[in-house]
Structures are given as structure tokens and as C-alpha cells.
PADRENDREN-551998 format. One record per atom (N, C-alpha, C, O): x, y, z; residue in three letters. Coordinates in steps of 0.2 Angstrom, whole numbers, plus 5000, padded with zeros to 4 digits. Layout:
BEGIN
XYZALA...
// end
This chain:
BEGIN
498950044837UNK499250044844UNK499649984845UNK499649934841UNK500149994852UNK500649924849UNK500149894853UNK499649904855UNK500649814852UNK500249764856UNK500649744862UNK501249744863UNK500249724867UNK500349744872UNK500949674874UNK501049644869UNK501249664878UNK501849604880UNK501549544880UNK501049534883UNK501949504876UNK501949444879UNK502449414884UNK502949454885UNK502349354889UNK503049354892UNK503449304888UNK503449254885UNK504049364888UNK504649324888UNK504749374880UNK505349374878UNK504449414875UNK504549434871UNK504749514873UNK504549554876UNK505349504871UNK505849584873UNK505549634867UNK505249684868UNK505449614863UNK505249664856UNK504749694859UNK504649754861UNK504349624860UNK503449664858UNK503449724866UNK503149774866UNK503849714871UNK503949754878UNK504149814875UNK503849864875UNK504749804872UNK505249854870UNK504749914868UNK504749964870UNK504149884861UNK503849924856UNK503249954859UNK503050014858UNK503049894865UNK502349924871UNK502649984875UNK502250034876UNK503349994877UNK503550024882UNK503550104880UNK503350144884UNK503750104873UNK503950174868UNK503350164866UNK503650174871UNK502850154863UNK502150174862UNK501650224869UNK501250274869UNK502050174876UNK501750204882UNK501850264884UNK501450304888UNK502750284882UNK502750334885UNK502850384880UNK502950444881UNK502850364873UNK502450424868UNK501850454871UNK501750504873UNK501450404871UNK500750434874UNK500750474879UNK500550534879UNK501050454885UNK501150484890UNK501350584890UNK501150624893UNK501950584884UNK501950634883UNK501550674879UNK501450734880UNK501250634874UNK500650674870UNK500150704876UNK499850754875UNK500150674881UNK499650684885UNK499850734893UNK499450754897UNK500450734892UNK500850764899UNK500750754902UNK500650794907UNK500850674904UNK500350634909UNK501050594913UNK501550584909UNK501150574920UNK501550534925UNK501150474925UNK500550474926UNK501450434924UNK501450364926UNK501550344932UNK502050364935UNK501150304938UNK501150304944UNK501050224945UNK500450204946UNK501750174946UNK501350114949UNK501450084956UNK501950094959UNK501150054957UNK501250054967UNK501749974964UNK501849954959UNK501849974970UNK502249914971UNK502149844968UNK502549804966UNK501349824969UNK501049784972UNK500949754961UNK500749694958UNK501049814959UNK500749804951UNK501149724946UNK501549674947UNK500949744943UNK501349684938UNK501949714936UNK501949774935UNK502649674934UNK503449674934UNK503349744927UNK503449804929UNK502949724920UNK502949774917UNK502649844919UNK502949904917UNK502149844922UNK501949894923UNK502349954928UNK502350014929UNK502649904932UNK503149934937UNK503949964931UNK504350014932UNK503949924928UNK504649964923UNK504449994918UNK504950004914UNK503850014916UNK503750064911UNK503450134918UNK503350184916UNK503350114922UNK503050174925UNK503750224927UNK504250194928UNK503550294927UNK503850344927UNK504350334936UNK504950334937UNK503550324941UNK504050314948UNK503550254950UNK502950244947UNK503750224954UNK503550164957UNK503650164965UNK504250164967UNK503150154969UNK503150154978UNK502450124980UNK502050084978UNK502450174985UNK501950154991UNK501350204988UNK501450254987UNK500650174988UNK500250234988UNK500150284991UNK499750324988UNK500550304996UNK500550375000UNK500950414995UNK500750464993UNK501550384995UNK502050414994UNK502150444985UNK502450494983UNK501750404982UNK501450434973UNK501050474973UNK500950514969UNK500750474980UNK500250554978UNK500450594979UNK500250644976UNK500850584986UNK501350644987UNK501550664981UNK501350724979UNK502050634976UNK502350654972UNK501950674968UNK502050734966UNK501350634966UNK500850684960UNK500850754960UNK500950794955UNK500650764966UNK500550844969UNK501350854968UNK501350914971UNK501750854966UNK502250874967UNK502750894961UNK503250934960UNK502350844954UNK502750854948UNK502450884944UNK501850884946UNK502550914936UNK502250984934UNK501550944932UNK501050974933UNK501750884928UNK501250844924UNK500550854924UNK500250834928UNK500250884919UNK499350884919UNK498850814923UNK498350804927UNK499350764920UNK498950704920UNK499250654924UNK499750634923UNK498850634930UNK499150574934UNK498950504931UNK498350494931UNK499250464929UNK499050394926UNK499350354934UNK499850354936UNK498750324938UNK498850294944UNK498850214941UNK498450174938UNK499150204944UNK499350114940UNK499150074948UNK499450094953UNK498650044949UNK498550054957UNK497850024957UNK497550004952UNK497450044965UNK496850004966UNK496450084967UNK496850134968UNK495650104968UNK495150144967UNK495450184974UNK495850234972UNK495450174978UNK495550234983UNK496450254983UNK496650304987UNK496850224979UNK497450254979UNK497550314973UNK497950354972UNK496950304970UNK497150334964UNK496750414966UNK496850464963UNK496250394971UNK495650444975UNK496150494979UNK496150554979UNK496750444983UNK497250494986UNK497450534982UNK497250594983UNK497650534978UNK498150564971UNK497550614970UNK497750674970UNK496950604970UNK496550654967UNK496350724974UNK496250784973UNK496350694979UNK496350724985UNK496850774986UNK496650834987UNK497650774985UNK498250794984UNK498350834979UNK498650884981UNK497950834973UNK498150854968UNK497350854964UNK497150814960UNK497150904968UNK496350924965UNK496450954957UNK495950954953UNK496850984956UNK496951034948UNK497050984946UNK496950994940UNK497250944946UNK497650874939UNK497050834939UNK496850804944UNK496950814932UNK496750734929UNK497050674931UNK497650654930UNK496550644935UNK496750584939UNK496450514935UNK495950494935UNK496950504932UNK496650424926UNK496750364931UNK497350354934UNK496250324932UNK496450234932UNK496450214929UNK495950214926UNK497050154924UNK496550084919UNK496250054921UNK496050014917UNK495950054927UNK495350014927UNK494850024933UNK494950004938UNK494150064932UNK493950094938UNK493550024941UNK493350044947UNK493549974939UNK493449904945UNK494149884949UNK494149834953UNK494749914947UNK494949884953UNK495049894960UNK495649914960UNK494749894966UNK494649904970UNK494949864976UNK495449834975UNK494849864981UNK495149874989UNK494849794993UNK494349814995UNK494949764993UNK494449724998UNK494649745005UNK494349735010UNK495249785007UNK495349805012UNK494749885016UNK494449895022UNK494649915010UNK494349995010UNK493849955010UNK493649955016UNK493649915007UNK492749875008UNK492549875013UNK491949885014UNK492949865018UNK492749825023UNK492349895028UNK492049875032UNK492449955028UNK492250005030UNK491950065025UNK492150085020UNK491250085028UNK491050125025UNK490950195029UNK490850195035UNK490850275023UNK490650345026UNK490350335034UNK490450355039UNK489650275032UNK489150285037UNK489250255041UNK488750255045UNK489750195044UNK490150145049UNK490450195053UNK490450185059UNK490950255050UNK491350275056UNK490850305058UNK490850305064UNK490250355056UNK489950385059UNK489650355065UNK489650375071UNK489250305062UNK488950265068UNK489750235074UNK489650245080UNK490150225071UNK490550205077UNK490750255082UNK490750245088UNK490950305078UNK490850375084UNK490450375088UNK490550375094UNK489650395084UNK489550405089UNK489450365095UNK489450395101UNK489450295096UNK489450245099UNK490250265105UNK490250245111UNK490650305102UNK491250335109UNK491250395107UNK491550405102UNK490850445111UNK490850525109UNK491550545113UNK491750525119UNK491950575109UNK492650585113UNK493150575109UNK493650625109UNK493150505106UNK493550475104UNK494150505098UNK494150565097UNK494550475096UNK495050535088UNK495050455086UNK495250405089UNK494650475078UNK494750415075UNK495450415068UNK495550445063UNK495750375071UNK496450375066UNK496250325061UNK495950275063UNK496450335055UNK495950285050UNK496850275044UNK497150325043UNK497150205041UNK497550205038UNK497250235032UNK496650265032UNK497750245026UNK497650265022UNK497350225015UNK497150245010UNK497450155019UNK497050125014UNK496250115015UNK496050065018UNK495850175013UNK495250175013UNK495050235009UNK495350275007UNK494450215008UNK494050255001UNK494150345004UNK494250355009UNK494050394999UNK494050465002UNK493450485006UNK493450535010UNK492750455006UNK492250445009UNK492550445016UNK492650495019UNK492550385019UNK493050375025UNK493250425028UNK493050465032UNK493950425023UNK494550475026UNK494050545029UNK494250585033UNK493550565025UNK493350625026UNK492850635031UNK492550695032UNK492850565036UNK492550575042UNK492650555047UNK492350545052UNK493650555046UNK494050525052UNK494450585053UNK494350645051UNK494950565057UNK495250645062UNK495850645059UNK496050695057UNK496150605057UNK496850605056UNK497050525053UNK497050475055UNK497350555046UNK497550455042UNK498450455045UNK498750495049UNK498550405044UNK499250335045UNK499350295039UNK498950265035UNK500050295040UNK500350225036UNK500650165039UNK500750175045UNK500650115038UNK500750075042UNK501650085046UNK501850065052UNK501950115043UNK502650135045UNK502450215052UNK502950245055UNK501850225051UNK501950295056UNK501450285059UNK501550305064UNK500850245059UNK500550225062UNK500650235072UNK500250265076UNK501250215075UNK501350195080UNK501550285083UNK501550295089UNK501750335077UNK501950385080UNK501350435077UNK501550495077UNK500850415074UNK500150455075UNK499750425081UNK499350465083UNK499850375085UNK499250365089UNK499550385096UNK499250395101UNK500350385095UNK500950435101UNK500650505102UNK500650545107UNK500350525095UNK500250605097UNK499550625100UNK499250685101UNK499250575101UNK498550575103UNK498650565110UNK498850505112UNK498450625114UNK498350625123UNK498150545125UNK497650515123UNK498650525131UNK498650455130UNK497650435135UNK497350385134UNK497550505138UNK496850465140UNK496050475136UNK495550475138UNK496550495129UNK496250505125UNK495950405120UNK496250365117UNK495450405122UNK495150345115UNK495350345108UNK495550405106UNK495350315106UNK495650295098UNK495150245094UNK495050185097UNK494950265088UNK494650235086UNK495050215080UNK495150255076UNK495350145080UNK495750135073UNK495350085067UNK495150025068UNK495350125063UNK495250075057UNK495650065049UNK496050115049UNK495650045043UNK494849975045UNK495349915047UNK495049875050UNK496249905046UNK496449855047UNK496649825053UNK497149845055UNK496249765056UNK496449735062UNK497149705064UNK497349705069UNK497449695058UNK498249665059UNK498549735062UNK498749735068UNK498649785058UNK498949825061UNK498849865066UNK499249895069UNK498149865068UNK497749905072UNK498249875077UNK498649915080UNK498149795079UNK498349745082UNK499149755087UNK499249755093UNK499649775078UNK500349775079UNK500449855082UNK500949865085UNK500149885081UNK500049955083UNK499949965093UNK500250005097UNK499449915095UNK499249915101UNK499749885106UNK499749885112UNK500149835100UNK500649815103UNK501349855106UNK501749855111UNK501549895099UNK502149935101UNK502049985102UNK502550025103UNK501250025104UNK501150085108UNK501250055115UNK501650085118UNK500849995118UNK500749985125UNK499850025127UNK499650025132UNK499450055119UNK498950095122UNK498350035123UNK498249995118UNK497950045128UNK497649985129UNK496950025126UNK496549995123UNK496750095126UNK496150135124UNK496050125118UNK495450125118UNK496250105111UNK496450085106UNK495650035104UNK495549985107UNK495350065099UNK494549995097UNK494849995092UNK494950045089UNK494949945089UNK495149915082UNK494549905077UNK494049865078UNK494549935072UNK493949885069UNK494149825065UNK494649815062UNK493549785064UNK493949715063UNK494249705053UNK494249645050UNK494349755050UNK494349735043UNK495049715042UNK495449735046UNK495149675036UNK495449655035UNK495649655023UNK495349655017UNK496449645025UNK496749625017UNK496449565015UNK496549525019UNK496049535010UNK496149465010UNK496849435010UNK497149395014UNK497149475004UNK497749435005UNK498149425008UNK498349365008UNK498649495012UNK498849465017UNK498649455022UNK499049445027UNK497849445025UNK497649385029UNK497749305026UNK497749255030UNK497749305019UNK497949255019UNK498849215021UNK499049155021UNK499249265022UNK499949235023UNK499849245031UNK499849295035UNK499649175032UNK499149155040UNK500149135043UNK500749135040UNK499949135050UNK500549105055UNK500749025054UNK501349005055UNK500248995052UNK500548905049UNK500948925043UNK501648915043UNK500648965039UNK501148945035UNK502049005034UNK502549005030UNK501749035038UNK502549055041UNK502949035044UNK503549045043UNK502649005049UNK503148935054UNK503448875049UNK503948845050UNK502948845043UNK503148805041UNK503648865036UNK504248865038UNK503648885033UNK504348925028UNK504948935033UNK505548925031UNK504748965038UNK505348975043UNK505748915044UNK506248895042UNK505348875048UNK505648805049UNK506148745042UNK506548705042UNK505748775036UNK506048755030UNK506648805028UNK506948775024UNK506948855030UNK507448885029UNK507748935034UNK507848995033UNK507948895039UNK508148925046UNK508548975044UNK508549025047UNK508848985039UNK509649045038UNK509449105036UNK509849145035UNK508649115035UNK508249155032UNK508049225035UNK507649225039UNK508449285033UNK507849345037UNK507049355034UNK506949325028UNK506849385037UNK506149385039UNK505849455036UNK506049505039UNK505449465032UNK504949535032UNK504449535032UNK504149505027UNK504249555035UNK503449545036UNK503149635036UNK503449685038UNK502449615033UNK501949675031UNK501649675038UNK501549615040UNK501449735041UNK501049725045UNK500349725046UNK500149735051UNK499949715039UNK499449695036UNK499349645037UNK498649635038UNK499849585037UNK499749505036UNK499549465044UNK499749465050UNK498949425041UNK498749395049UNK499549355052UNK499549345058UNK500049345048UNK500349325051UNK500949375056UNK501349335060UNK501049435057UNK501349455059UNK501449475069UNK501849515073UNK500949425070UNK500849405077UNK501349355079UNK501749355083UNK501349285073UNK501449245075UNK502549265071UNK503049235071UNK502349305069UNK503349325067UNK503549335073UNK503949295074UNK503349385079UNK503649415084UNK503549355089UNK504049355093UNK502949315089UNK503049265094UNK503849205092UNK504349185096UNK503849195086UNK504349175085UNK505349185087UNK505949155087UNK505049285088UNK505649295088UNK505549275098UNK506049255101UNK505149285101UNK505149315109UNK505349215111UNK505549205117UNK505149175106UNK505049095110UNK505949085107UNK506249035109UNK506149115104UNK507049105102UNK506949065097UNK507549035096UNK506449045093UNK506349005087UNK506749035081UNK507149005077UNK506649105081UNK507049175077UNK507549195081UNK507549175086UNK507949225079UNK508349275082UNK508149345079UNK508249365073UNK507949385084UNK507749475084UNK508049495077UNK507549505073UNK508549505076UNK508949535072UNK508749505063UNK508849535058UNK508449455064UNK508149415058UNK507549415055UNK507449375051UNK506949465058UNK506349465058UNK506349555059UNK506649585064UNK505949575053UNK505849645053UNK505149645051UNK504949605047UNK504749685054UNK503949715051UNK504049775051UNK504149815056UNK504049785041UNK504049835040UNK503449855035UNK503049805033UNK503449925032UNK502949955026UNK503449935021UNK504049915021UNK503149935015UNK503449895008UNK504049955008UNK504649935007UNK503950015008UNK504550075009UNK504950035012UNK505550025010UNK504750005018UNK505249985023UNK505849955020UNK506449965020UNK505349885018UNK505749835015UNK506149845010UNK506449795008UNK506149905007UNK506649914998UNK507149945004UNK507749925004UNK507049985008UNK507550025011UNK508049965013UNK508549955010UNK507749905018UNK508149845023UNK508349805017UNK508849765018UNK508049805007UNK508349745004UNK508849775003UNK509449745005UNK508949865000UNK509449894998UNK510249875004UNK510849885002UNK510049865009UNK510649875013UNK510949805015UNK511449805018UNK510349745014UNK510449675016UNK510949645015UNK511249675010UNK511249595017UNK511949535016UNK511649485016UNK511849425014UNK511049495017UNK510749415018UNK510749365010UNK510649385005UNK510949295013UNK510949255006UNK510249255004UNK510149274998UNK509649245008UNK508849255006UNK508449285012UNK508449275018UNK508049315009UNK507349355013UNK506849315009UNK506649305003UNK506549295016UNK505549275016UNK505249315015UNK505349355020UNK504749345011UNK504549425012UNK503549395012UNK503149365008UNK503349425019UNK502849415019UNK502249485017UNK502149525020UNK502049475012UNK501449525011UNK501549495002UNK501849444999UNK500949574997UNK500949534989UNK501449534987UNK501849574988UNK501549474984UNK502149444978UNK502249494973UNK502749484969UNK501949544972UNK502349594967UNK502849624968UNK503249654964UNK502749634976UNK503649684981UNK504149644980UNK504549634984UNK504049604975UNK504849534973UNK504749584970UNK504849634973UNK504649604963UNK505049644957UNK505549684959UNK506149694957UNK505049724964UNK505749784965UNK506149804972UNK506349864974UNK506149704976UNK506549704981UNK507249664977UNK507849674979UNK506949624972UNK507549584967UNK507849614963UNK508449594962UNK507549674959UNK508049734956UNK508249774961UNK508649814958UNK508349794969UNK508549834973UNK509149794976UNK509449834980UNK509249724975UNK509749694980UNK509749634973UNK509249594974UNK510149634967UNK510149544966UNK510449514967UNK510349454965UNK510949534973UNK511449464976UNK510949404983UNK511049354985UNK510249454984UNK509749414988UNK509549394986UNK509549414980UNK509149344986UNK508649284986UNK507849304990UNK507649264995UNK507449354987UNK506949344989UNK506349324988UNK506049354984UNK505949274992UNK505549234990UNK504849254996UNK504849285002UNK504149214991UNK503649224995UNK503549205002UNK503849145002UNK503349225008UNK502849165012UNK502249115007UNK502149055005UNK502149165006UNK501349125005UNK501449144997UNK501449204996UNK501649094993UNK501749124984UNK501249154980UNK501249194976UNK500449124983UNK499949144981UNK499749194983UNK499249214981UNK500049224986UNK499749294986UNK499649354985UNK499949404988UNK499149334979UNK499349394973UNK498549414975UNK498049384976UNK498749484973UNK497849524974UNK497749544966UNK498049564962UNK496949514966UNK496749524957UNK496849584956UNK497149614952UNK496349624963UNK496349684961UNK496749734958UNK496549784954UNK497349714960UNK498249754959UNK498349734950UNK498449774946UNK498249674950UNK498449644943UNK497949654937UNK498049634931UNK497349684940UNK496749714935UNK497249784930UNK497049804924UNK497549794933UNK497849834927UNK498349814924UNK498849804928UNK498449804918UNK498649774912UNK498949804907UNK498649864906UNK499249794903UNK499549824898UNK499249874893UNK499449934892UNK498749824892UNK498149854887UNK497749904890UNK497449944887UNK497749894896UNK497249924899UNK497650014901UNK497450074903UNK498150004899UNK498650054901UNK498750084896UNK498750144897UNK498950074890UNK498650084886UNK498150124881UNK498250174878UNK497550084882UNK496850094881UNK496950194885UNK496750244882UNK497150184891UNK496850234894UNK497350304894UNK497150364896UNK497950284892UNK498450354889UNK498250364883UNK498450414880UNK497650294878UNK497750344869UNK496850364871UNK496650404866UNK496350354875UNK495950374875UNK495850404881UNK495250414881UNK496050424887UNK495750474892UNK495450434895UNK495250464900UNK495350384896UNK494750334902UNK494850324907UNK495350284908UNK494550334911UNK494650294918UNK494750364923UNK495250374927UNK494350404922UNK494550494927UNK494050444933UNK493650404933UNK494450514939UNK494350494948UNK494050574947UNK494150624943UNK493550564951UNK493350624954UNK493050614959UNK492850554960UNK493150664965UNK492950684971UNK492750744973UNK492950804971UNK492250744976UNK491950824976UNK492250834980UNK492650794983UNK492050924979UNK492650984984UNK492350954991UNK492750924995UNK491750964993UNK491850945002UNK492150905005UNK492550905010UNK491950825000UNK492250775003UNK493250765002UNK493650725005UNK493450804997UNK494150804997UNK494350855002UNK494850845006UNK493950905002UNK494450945009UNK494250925014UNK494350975018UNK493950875017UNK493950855023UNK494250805022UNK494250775028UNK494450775018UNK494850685017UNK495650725018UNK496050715022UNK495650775013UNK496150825013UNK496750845020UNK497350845021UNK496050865025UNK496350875031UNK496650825035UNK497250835037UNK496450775035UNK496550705037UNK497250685036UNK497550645040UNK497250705030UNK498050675028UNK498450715030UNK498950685034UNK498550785030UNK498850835030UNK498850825037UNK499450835039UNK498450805042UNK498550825049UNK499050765050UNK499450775056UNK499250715047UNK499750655046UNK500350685045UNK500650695050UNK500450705039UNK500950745037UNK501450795044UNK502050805046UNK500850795046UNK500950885049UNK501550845057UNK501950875061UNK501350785057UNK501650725063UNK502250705061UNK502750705065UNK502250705054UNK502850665049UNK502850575047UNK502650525051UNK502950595039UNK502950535038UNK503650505034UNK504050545031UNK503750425034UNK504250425029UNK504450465024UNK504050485020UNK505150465022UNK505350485016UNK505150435009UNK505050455003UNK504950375012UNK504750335006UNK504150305007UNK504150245007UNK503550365009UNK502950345010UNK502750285019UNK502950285025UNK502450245016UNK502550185023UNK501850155023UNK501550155028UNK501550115018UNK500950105017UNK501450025020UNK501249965020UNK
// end
């Protein structure tokens, strides 16, 4: 088998890259890396996006085999979507700390806690979940899934409190129960250190994920006239490849994981975009590896299975999203 990249070696890439997608064909297998992946694994992969938006496509292209390059419940969506196909991880530990934070038997007990309620749940959560909520959301549709729910209707939103947050803000719905879970890592691209980067580079637009504890403190920026409106966008990682493709700006601050550099600096390279907060890389994401990618196109490893109950009811969930409309380029 080849060996896997070193940095900065073109050959050993060059040679990992055509070892990968020989396999991939021996196997009839799609390549699937989210955004969030490391630079290689995003340019050997077949397509590259948002986790909604790859599973979409899964279901959508002829291939036996989904090779999901990604975290344990995105790869479970892809398996939801596309029940007939083989759903591979390289790595069945890499996992969610945002999905963590909610479990099957939390939404139930929170229902029943507001009998009535339509629990909209993002779609970053396990199929467990998904399959005891009423209707999923991306962070980009979010605001016109919780629109279609009768306004004196309750809402039970979870697991992310940032968004829940930004959600309750640009509905105006006050019925809205949040639950408190949260990204580590874009809780860590906190409002200090937003204000201190802004303040370091006045001439700068603004992206913000609306996952990130900081994205309270963007918009206060923009309303105190610190910002100017027009220089501060919160959007989904979709969002942001669409606003880099179209950008003039000499640089963008882009707040959420430092992997959306790869392929916001291949979509515009006359920009300059840089981290908020640099550190914030999620292990979970960067658990998939060359080798491990590898490993599991010459050897079959790392299958998703979801039973039939809990996918057609995780199933409906999604579909009843869909049925609202979602972006063209997903909206996680």
C-alpha cells in the first residue's frame, strides 16, 4: 500500500492520492470529506461540503460505497439517506462533542416535560435523536424551519445553544426552549477574542458560524457601529464558500473550524483568510488520516449501521426539512 503524505512531499501525495482512488474504484466507492477535514483529505476526496449536503449527494450518485471522511453522526446521515449502500468511516471514534451533548432519552424526557411542543433538532445529532424529534434544520434554514411552525406553537430546539440563540433572535419567537449543548470548539471562538482580532484588523470582513459562542458578540459589534453591517455576515460553511467565491475583500476573519481555510483559499486566492481563534481545530475532524483512509478503502472497515425503525423515523425528520427547503449547498 502507498504511504501515506508527508508534509510538503508532492510525490509521496501525488502516489497516496492514485493509490486512493484506485481503491476507491476497485471498490465503487465515493469519497465524501466535510469541510472541516484536513487540506489532503479534502483534495483527494471525490466531493467536498457540508454534512447535509454529502448525504444528499450519497443518495444521489450511482456508487455501492460511501467512504464518509467526517464525524460518527454525519456519516449515520449518509446511512439514513441511502439505506442500500455501504456507509464506511475511517474512524468509528470520531465523534461529535456537539451530538454528545444530547441523548434518545433527553428529548423524550424533555417533551414530555411540554406536551404540545415540535421539537426541531439540528442536524448535527446522532440518528437516535433525530429519530425522536419532529423535524431537523441546518444552521442556514434553521430560521425558516422554526417560521413554519404555527407561531403559538412551542418549540423545542436543540442540542446547539448558539444557534438556538441566533435563531430566536432573527425569528423574534419568544416560545422557543433551547437546549443548552454546545461545539467545544466553536465555543471556543469566544466574543474577547473576536473583539481583540477585529480591533487588530479594522479593514477586515467578518464570517462567522452560528455555532460559535462568539456570534452574539459580532452582531453587537455591528449594532454599537464598531462594525459596519455590510462587513460582518453569519453564515453556514455553504454560506461562507458562496460570500468567499464572490468577495473583493483584501481579508476575511472567518470564525468557526480552521479547515474552512482550505477551501475558502482555493475558492477566492486574491483573499486573505484567516482564523479568529487559530486554534480551533476539532481532533474529532482531524481523526481521519491518510492512513486511515487508506486502511479502510483496501480493507472494508469502519461500516455505519442503523436499524430500519430508527432510520425511518430519523428519515422523516430530515425529509420533513427538505419538504421546507434547503440550500443548494447544504447549510450545516
Amino acid at each position: 500500500m502507498a504511504t501515506a503524505p508527508a508534509a510538503a512531499d508532492t510525490t509521496t501525495t501525488r502516489d497516496w492520492a492514485a493509490e486512493v482512488r484506485r481503491l476507491a474504484a476497485e471498490r465503487d466507492a465515493v469519497i465524501l470529506a466535510h469541510n472541516y477535514q484536513r487540506p489532503e483529505i479534502q483534495d483527494v476526496a471525490d466531493h467536498t461540503g457540508d454534512s447535509l449536503a454529502l448525504s444528499r449527494l450519497a443518495a444521489e450518485v450511482d456508487a455501492n460505497t460511501i467512504v464518509f471522511c467526517g464525524v460518527h453522526f454525519m456519516a449515520e446521515t449518509a446511512k439514513i439517506l441511502s439505506p442500500e449502500k455501504t456507509v464506511l468511516l475511517p474512524d468509528l471514534n470520531a465523534g461529535c462533542s456537539l451530538a454528545d451533548t444530547i441523548t434518545a432519552e433527553d428529548v423524550r424526557a424533555w417533551r414530555a416535560e411540554h406536551p404540545g411542543a415540535v421539537v426541531v433538532a439540528y442536524v448535527n445529532t446522532s440518528a437516535a435523536v433525530k429519530a425522536e424529534t419532529d423535524i431537523c434544520c441546518t444552521s442556514s434554514n434553521a430560521a425558516d424551519v422554526i417560521r413554519s411552525v404555527p407561531e403559538d406553537q412551542e418549540i423545542l430546539f436543540l442540542p446547539d445553544q448558539f444557534l438556538g440563540a441566533h435563531v430566536k433572535r432573527v425569528t423574534g419567537r419568544d416560545n422557543i426552549h433551547v437546549w443548552m449543548g454546545e461545539c467545544h470548539v466553536h465555543a471556543g471562538i469566544d466574543g474577547h477574542t473576536l473583539r481583540e482580532r477585529v480591533a487588530a484588523e479594522p479593514d477586515a470582513e467578518l464570517y462567522v458560524h452560528p455555532e460559535c459562542g462568539c456570534a452574539t458578540s459580532a452582531l453587537y459589534l455591528v449594532g454599537s457601529g464598531a462594525v459596519p453591517e455590510d462587513r460582518v455576515k453569519v453564515l453556514s460553511t455553504g454560506g461562507m464558500l458562496s460570500a468567499a467565491e464572490e468577495s473583493s475583500a483584501g481579508k476575511v476573519l472567518v470564525a468557526t473550524e480552521t479547515g474552512m481555510l482550505h477551501q475558502l483559499r482555493g475558492a477566492n486566492p486574491s483573499t486573505a483568510f484567516e482564523p479568529v481563534n487559530s486554534r480551533a481545530e476539532c481532533h474529532y475532524m482531524k481523526m481521519i488520516t491518510a492512513d486511515k483512509l487508506l486502511a479502510t478503502l483496501h480493507k472494508g472497515t469502519g461500516e455505519i449501521l442503523v436499524d430500519e425503525e430508527t432510520a425511518a423515523r430519523a428519515r422523516r425528520a430530515v425529509e420533513r426539512m427538505v419538504a421546507i427547503g434547503t440550500p443548494s449547498r447544504g447549510g450545516e
